[in-house]
C-alpha positions as CSV (number, residue, x, y, z in Angstrom):
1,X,94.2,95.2,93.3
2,X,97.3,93.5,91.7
3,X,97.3,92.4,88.4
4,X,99.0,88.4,87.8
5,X,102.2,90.3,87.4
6,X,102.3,91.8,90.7
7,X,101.0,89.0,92.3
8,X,103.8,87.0,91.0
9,X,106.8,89.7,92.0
10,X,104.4,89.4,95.4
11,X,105.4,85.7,95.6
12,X,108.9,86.0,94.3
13,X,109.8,88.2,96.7
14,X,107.9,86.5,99.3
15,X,110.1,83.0,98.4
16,X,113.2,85.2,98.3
17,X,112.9,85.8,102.3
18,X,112.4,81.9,102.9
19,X,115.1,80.1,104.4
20,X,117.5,78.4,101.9
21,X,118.4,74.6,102.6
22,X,121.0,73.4,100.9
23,X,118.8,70.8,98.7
24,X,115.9,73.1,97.5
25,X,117.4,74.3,94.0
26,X,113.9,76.2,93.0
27,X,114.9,78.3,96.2
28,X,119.0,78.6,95.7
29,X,117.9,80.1,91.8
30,X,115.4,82.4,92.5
31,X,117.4,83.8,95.2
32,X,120.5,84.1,93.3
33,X,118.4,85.7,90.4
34,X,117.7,87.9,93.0
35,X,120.7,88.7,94.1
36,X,121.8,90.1,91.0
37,X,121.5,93.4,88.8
38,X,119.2,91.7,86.3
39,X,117.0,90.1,89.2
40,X,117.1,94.1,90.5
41,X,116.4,95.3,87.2
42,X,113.3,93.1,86.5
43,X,112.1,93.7,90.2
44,X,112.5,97.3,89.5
45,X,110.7,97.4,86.4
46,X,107.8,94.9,87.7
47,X,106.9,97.6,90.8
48,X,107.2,100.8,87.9
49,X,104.2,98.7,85.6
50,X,102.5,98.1,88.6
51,X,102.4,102.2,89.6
52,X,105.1,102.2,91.9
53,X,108.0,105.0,92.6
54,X,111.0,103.4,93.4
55,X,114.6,105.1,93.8
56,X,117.8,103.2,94.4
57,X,120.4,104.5,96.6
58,X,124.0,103.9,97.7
59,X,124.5,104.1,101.0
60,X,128.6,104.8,101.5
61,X,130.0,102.8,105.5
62,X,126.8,101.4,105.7
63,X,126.9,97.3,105.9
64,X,123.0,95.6,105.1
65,X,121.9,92.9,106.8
């Protein structure tokens, strides 16, 4: 079971898959938060408290989606 810190990345990461209209702001700055290394950093760092391995890797020719 998740603790409120893991059901709050949960629901961050959930809202980060939502569509973006151009007038929701809540949705533009979380996903722009996500979007970046400290957004990746805290996300990171959320899944290791909450007992999860997680490993990064660069991917060289390969274009994500």
């Amino acid at each position: 079971m998740l603790d409120q810190r893991g059901r709050l990345l949960v629901a961050a990461l959930g809202f980060a898959r939502c569509s973006m209209p151009s007038y929701d702001r809540t949705l533009w700055a979380l996903r722009k938060w996500l979007d970046s290394w400290p957004g990746i950093g805290h996300v990171a760092a959320g899944m290791h408290r909450q007992g999860f391995d997680l490993q990064l890797t660069v991917c060289h020719g390969v274009l994500a989606e």
